[in-house]
C-alpha positions in Angstrom: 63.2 24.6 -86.2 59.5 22.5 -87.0 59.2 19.3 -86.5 60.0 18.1 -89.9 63.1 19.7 -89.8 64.4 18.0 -85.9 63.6 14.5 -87.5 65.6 14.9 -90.6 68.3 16.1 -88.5 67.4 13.1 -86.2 67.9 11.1 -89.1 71.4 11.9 -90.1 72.5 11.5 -86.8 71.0 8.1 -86.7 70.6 6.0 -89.2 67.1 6.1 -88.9 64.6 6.6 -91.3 62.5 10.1 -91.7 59.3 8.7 -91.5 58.3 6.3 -88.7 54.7 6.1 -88.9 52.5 3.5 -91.0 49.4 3.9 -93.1 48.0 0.6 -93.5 44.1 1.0 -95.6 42.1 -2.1 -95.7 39.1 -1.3 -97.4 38.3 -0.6 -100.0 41.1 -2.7 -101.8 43.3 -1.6 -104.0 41.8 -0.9 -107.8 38.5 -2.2 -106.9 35.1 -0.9 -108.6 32.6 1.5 -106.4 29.4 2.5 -107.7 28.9 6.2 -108.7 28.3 8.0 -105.5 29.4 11.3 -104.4 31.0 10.3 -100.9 32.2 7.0 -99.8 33.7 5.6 -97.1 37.7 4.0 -96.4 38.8 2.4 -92.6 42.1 0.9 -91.8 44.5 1.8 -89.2 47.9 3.7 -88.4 50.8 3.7 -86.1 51.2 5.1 -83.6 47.7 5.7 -82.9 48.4 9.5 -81.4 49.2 10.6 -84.7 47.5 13.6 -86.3 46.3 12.0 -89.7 44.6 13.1 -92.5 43.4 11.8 -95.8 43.1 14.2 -98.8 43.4 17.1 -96.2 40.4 16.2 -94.5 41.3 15.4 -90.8 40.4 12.0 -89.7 39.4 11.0 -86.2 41.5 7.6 -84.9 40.6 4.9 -82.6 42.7 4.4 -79.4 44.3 1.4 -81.2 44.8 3.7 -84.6 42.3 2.2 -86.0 39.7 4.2 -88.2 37.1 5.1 -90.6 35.9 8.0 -92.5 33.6 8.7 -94.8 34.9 11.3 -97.7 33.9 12.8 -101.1 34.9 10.9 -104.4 34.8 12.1 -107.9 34.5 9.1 -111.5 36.8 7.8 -112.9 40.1 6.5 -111.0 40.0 8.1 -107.4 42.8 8.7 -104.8 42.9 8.8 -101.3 46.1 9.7 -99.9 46.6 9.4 -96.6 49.2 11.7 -94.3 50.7 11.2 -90.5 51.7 14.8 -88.7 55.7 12.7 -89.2 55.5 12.9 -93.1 54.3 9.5 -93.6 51.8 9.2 -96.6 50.1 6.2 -98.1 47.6 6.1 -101.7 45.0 3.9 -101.9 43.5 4.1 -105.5 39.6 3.0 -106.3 37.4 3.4 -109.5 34.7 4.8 -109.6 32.2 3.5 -112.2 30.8 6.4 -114.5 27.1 5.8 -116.2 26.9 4.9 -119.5 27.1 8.1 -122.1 24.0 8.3 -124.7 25.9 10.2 -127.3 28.7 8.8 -129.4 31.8 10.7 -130.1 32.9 11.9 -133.2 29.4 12.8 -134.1 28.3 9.2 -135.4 24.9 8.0 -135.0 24.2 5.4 -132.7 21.2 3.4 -131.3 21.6 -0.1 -129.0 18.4 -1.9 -127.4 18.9 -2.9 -124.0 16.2 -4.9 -123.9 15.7 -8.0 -124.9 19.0 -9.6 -125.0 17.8 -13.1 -124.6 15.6 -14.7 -126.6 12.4 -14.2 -125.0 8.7 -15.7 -125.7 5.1 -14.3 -125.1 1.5 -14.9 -124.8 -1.4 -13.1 -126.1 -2.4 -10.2 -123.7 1.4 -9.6 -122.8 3.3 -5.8 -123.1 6.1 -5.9 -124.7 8.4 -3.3 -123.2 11.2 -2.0 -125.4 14.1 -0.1 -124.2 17.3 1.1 -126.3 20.0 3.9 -125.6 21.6 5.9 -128.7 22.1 9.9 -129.5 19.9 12.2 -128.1 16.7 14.1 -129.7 16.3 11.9 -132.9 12.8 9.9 -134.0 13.6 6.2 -133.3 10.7 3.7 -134.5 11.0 -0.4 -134.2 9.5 -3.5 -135.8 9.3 -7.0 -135.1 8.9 -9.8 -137.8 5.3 -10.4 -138.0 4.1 -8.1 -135.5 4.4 -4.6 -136.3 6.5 -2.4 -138.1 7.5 1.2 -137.4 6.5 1.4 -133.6 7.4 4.6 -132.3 9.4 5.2 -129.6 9.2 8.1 -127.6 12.6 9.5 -125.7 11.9 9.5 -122.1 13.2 12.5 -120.7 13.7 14.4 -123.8 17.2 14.9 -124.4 18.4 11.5 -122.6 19.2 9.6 -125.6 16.7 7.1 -123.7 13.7 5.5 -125.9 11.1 3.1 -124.9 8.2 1.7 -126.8 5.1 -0.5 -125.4 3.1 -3.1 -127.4 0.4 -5.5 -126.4 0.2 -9.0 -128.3 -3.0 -9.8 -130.2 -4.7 -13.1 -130.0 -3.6 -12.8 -133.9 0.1 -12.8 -133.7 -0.3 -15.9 -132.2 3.1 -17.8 -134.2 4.5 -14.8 -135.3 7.7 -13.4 -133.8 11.6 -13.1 -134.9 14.3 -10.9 -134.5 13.3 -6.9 -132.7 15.1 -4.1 -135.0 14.8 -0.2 -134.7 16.5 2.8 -136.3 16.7 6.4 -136.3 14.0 7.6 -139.1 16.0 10.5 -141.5 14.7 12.8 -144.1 15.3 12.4 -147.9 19.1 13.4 -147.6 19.3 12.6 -143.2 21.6 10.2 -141.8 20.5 7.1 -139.7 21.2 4.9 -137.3 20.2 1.1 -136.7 19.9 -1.4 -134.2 19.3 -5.2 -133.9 18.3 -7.1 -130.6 20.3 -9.6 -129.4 17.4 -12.2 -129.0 14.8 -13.4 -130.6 11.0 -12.6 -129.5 8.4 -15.6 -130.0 4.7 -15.3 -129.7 3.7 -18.4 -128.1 0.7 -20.3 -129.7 -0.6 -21.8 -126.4 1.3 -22.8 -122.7 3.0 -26.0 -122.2 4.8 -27.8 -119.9 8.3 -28.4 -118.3 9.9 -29.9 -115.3 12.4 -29.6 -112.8 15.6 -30.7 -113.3 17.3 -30.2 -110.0 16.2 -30.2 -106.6 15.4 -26.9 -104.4 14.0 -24.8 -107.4 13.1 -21.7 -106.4 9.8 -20.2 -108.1 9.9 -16.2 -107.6 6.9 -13.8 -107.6 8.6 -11.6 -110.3 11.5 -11.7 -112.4 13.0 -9.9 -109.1 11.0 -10.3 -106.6 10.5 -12.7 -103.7 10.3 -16.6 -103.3 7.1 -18.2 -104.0 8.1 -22.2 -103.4 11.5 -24.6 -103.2 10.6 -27.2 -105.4 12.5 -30.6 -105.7 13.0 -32.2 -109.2 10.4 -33.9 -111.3 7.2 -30.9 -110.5 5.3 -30.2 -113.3 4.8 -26.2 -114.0 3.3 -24.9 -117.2 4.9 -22.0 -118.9 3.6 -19.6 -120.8 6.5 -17.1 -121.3 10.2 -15.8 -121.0 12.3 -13.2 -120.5 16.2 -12.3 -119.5 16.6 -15.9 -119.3 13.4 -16.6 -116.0 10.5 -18.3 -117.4 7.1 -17.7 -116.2 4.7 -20.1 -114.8 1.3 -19.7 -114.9 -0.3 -21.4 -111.9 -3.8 -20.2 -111.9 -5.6 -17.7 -114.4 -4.3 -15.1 -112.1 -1.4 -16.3 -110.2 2.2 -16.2 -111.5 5.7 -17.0 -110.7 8.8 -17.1 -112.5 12.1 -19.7 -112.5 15.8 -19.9 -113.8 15.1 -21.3 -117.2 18.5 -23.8 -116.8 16.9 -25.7 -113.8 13.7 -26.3 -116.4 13.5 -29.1 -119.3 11.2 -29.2 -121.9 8.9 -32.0 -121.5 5.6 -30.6 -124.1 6.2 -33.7 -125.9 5.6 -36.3 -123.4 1.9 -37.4 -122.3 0.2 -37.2 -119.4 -2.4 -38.6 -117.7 -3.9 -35.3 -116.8 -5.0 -32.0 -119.3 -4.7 -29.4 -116.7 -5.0 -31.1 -113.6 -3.9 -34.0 -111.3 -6.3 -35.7 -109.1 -5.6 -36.2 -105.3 -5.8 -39.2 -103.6 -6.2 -40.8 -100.3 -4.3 -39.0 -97.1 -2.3 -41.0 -94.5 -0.9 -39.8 -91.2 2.2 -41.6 -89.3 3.6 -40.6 -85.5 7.0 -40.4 -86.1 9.7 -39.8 -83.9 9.4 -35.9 -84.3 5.7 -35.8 -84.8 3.7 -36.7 -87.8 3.9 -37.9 -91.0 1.5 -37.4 -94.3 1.6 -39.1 -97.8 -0.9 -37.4 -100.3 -1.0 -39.5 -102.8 -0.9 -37.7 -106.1 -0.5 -38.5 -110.1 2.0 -36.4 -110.6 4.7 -34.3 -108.8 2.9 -31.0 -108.3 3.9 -27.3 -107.2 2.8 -26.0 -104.2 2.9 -23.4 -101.4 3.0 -24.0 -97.5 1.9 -21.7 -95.1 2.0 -21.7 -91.3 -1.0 -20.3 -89.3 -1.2 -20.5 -85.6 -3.5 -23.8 -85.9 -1.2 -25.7 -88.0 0.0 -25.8 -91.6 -1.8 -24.8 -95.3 -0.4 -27.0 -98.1 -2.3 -25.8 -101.4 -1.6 -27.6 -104.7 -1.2 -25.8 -107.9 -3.2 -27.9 -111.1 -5.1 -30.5 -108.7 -8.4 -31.5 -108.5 -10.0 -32.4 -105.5 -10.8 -36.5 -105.6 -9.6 -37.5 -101.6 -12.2 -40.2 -100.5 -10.1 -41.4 -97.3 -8.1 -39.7 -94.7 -6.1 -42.7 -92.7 -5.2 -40.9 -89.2 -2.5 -43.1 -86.7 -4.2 -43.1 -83.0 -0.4 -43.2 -81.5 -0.1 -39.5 -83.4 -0.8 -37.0 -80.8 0.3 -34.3 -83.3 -2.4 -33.9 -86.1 -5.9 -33.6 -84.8 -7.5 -32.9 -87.6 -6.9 -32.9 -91.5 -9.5 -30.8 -93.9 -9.3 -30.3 -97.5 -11.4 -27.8 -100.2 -11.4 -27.2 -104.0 -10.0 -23.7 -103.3 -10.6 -22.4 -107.1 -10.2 -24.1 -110.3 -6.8 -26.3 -110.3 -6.2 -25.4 -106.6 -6.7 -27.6 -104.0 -5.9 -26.7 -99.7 -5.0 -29.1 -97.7 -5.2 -28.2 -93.6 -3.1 -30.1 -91.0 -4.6 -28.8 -87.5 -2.5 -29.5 -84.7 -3.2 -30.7 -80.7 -0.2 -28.5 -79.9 -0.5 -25.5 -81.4 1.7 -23.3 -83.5 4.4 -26.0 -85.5 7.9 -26.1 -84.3 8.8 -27.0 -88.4 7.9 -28.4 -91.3 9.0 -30.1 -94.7 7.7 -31.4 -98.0 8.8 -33.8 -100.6 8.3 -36.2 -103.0 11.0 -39.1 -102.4 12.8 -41.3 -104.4 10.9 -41.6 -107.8 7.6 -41.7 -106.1 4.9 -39.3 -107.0 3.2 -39.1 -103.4 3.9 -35.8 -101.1 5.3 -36.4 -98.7 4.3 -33.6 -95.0 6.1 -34.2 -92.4 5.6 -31.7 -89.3 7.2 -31.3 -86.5 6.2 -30.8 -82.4 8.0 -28.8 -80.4 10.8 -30.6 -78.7 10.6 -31.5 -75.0 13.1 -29.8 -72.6 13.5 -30.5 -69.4 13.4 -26.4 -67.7 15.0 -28.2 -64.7 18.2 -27.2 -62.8 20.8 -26.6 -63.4 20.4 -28.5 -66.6 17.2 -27.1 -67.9 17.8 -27.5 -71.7 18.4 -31.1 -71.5 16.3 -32.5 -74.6 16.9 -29.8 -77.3 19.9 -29.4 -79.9 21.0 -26.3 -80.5 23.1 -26.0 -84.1 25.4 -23.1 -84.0 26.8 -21.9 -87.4 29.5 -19.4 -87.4 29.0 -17.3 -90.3 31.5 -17.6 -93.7 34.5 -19.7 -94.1 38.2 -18.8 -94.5 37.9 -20.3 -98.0 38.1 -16.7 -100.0 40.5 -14.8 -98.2 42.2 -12.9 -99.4 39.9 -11.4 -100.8 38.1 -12.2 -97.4 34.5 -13.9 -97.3 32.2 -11.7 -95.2 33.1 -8.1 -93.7 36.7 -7.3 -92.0 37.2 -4.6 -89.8 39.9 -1.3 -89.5 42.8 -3.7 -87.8 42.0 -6.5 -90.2 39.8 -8.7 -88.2 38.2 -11.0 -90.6 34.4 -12.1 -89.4 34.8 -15.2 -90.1 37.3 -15.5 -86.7 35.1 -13.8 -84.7 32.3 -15.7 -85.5 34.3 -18.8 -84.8 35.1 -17.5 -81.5 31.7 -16.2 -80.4 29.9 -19.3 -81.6 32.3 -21.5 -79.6 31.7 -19.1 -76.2 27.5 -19.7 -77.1 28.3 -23.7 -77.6 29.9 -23.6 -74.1 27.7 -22.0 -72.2 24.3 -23.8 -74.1 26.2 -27.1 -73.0 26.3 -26.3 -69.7 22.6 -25.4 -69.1 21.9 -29.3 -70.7 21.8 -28.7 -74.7 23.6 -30.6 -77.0 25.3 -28.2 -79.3 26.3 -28.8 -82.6 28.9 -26.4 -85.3 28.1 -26.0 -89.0 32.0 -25.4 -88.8 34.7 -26.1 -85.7 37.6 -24.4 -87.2 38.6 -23.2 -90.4 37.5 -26.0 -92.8 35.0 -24.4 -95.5 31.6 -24.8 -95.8 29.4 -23.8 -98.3 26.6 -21.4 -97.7 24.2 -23.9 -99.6 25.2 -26.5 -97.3 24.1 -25.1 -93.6 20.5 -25.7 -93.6 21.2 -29.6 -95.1 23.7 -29.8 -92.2 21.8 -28.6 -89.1 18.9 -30.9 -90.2 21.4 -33.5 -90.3 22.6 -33.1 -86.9 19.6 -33.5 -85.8 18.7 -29.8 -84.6 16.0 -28.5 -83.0 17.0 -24.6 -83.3 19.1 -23.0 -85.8 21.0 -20.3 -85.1 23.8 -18.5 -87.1 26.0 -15.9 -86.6 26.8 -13.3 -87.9 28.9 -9.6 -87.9 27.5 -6.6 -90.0 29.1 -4.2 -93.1 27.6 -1.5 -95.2 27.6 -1.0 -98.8 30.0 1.0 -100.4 28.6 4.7 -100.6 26.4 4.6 -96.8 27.5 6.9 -94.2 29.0 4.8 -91.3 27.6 8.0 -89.4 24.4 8.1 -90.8 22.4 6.5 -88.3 22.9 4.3 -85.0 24.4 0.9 -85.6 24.7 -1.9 -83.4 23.1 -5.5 -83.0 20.1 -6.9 -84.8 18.1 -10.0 -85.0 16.6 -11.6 -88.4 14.2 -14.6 -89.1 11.9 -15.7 -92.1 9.7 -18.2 -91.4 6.5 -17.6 -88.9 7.6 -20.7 -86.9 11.0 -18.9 -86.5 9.5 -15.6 -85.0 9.4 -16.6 -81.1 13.5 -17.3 -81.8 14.1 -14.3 -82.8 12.0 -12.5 -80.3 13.4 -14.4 -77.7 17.3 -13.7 -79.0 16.3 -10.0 -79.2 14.8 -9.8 -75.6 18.6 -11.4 -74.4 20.4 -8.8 -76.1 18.2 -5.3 -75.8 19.1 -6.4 -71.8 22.4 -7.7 -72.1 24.4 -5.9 -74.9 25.3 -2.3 -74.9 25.3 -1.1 -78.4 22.2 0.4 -80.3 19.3 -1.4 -81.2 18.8 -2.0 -84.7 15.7 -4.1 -84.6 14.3 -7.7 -84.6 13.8 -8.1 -88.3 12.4 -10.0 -91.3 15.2 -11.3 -93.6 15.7 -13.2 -96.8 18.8 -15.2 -95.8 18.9 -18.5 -97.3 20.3 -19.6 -93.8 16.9 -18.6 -92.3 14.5 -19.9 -94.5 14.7 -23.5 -93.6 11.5 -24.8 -92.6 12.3 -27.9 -90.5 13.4 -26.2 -87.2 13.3 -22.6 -86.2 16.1 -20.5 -87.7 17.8 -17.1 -86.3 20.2 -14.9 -87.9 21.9 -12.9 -85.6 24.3 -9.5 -86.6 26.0 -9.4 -83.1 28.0 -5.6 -84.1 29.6 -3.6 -87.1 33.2 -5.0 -87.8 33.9 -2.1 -89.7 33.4 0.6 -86.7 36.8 0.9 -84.7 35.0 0.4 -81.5 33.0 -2.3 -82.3 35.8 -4.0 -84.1 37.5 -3.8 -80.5 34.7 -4.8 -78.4 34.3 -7.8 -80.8 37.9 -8.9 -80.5 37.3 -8.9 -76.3 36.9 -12.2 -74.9 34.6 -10.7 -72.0 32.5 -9.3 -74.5 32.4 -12.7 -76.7 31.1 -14.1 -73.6 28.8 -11.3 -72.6 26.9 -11.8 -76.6 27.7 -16.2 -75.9 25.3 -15.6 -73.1 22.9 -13.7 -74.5 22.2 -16.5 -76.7 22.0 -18.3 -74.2 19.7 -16.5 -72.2 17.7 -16.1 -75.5 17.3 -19.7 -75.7 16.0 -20.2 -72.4 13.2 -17.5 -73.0 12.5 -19.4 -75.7 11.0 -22.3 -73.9 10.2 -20.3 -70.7 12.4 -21.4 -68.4 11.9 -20.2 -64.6 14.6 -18.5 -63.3 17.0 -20.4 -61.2 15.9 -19.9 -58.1 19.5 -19.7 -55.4 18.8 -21.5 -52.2 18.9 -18.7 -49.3 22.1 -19.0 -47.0 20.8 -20.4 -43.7 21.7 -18.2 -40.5 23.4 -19.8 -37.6 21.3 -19.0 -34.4 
């Protein structure tokens, strides 16, 4: 008799149900959308953990606590995995999995659809326009543009994709000119056709002109997609001189660009200003402050600008400025700022150098407050600790922020692992391990978050400058994206900053761990985090383990190993400003 058979009889004897064991899948959810990919990957756990278990007959390794994750082929469309326990116990999770678009239309109809474009758009002379559209395969498509040209080719790119494009540069000419973008399918005397109209309009500018920031923290980007330029506050001037998929581009030199989210612009080409294409700057005045310096540059208007740190200080060069600074005012009670230089860089670009006594800067910020036009530089030293025993961090604040909030669960904000461990938790529970040990060695520690209140993302940075911090360090636990291989490579801990003033941090966060914590090394690391680009104090982002891996889920979930990554932070922070080791007095001997 097999086994099936011993528990049905089991059953009837009992009472009890056939099937004892549970299937209990946590990612992905149920119904939810995965990108076209020929394997993905599903954890969750079962009961009892012993169990033999399989999901669409593929045999699935388990965790010691039944948790686990494997990584399996999918096919488009709606996808099943069906999970089976040796007892008979089955489970269906059901994904979809999104299919690419399909060039031909059914039914044999005739079909063409730009997917370019869909946004009205403006150009300058000198500019491609780059024209995409999707339709039936292996026809002769050809588009036109009010005013502009008529009858562009389009070639199909590959041949039989149902894919066209088209290029065209703008004349100094068709300066004016512009309208709606429409293309078709050319036919023979008795062919069929198809047509297509953009969605936007395309406008050929007649010369650049000016708008302004409407909000604060405006981020200019290098490309439509690319990386951050400048956070600007509300009120900068920036001349456009096109648009596109709702970003419009700045021109900040002859040769430099960036681009910004039209909706945080206003038109202001109707207003006058005291400058054609370029504000003069003024005198400079420097102020000790309680965290170092102070400078006003006294401007006409609020301008863009860029700030860079080197190892002698900080660059601050102005976008549309002339060079007209007569005075530099420098504080003799300022022991940060030695020295302040300036230079007509190029035409419209001005630098501005703050060199400093102390070295590399411990942070930075610039602004233009209240309604006045002046910039505003303020830069910071490097705080003064103690590195005395056994409270040798006594004079810096440490701001711990524990990653996500429990605001968006379910579904959960941030990663959740096989037993259903939300990050959030553990974060909580590690950054309250660091703040204790931090405390001890002197710091005063402050939390982004104490519990489980919610806290926007936006919101960190603003808070750890408001309570005061000198370091910034948040933490974190690491996910992949649907369709990686859990397997595909080691995976463990890893340490991200942004800012050059934020690199020691890091480096010193990493050196704690790579001694302390034993799971692989995945790196001290550059990242674009908005919670490590701050500039006022040095930031660290820290990705302690993988919540999704059974073991590491475990580990995490381990008070002694909470405290063993709490310490490491800890020790991080004390190679940070060099403290000596603690030296232990040696026992005396009785003679």
């Amino acid at each position: 008799m097999d086994r099936i058979l011993i528990l049905a009889a089991l059953s009837l004897l009992t009472g009890l149900p056939l099937y004892s064991g549970q299937i209990n899948f946590v990612y992905p959810s149920e119904g939810a959308s995965i990108p076209v990919v020929p394997k993905t990957f599903i954890f969750g756990n079962i009961s009892p953990a012993n169990s033999g278990f399989k999901i669409n007959g593929e045999k699935v390794a388990v965790h010691t606590n039944g948790a686990f994750i494997a990584y399996l082929p999918v096919s488009g469309g709606e996808f099943a995995f069906i999970g089976a326990l040796e007892d008979g116990t089955t489970a269906q999770r059901t994904v979809k999995v999104r299919q690419p678009a399909e060039a031909a239309v059914p039914d044999g109809k005739l079909a063409l659809e730009f997917t370019s474009y869909t946004y009205d758009s403006e150009v300058s002379a000198g500019d491609y326009l780059r024209i995409t559209a999707s339709g039936t395969p292996s026809r002769e498509a050809v588009c036109s543009l009010e005013g502009v040209f008529k009858d562009l080719p389009m070639t199909e790119v590959p041949g039989g994709s149902g894919n066209y494009y088209a290029s065209y540069k703008i004349k100094e000419s068709e300066a004016g000119a512009g309208g709606k973008l429409t293309g078709r399918f050319k036919a023979g005397l008795f062919g069929r056709g198809a047509s297509a109209k953009a969605k936007g309009k395309i406008k050929v500018l007649t010369q650049p002109f000016f708008v302004e920031t409407s909000t604060d923290t405006v981020i200019l980007r290098n490309a439509t997609d690319g990386g951050y330029m400048m956070f600007l506050s509300k009120g900068v001037k920036l001349l456009s001189d096109g648009r596109i998929n709702g970003l419009r581009r700045i021109a900040l030199t002859d040769d430099e660009y960036g681009w910004v989210d039209d909706s945080k612009l206003q038109d202001i080409s109707g207003r006058q200003f005291p400058f054609v294409y370029g504000s003069e700057t003024g005198s400079i005045r420097l102020k000790q402050t309680g965290f170092g310096s102070l400078a006003t540059v006294a401007l006409y208007e609020r301008l863009p600008y860029i700030a860079e740190v080197f190892p002698w200080g900080l660059r601050v060069t102005l976008y549309y400025a002339n060079l007209h600074t007569n005075y530099v005012v420098y504080d003799a009670a300022d022991t940060l700022v030695k020295n302040v230089s300036f230079r007509q860089a190029a035409y419209n670009k001005v630098e501005i150098d703050f060199e400093t006594n102390q070295g590399p800067l411990w942070g930075y910020n610039i602004s233009y407050p209240g309604n006045s036009k002046s910039m505003q530089v303020e830069l910071r030293a490097r705080p003064n600790v103690s590195k005395v025993w056994p409270r040798p961090l006594s004079g810096v604040t440490v701001v711990l922020d524990a990653g996500h909030s429990p605001k968006f669960t379910p579904p959960y904000d941030g990663a959740v692992g096989p037993m259903g461990t939300f990050e959030f938790q553990v974060n909580l529970a590690i950054a309250r391990a660091a703040k204790e040990k931090l405390t001890e060695l002197g710091a005063s520690v402050k939390m982004t978050r104490n519990g489980d209140e919610n806290v926007g993302l936006q919101d960190r940075p603003s808070m750890a400058r408001d309570l005061g911090g000198d370091l910034f360090i948040s933490i974190h636990n690491n996910a992949i994206g649907d369709g990686e291989d859990p397997y595909g490579q080691p995976r463990g801990f890893s340490i991200y900053h942004y800012h050059r003033q934020s690199l020691p941090l890091a480096a010193a966060l990493h050196r704690a761990y790579l001694k302390n914590i034993p799971l692989p090394d995945e790196g001290l690391r550059y990242g674009d985090y908005l919670v490590a680009r701050m500039t006022w104090m040095p930031a660290a982002l820290i990705e302690n383990a993988y919540m999704i891996l059974p073991n590491q889920e475990e580990m995490l979930n381990a008070p002694a190993f909470q405290e063993k990554l709490a310490g490491s932070i800890a020790e991080g922070v004390l190679n940070l400003f060099n403290v000596p080791a603690r030296r232990v007095p040696a026992k005396k001997v009785r003679k």
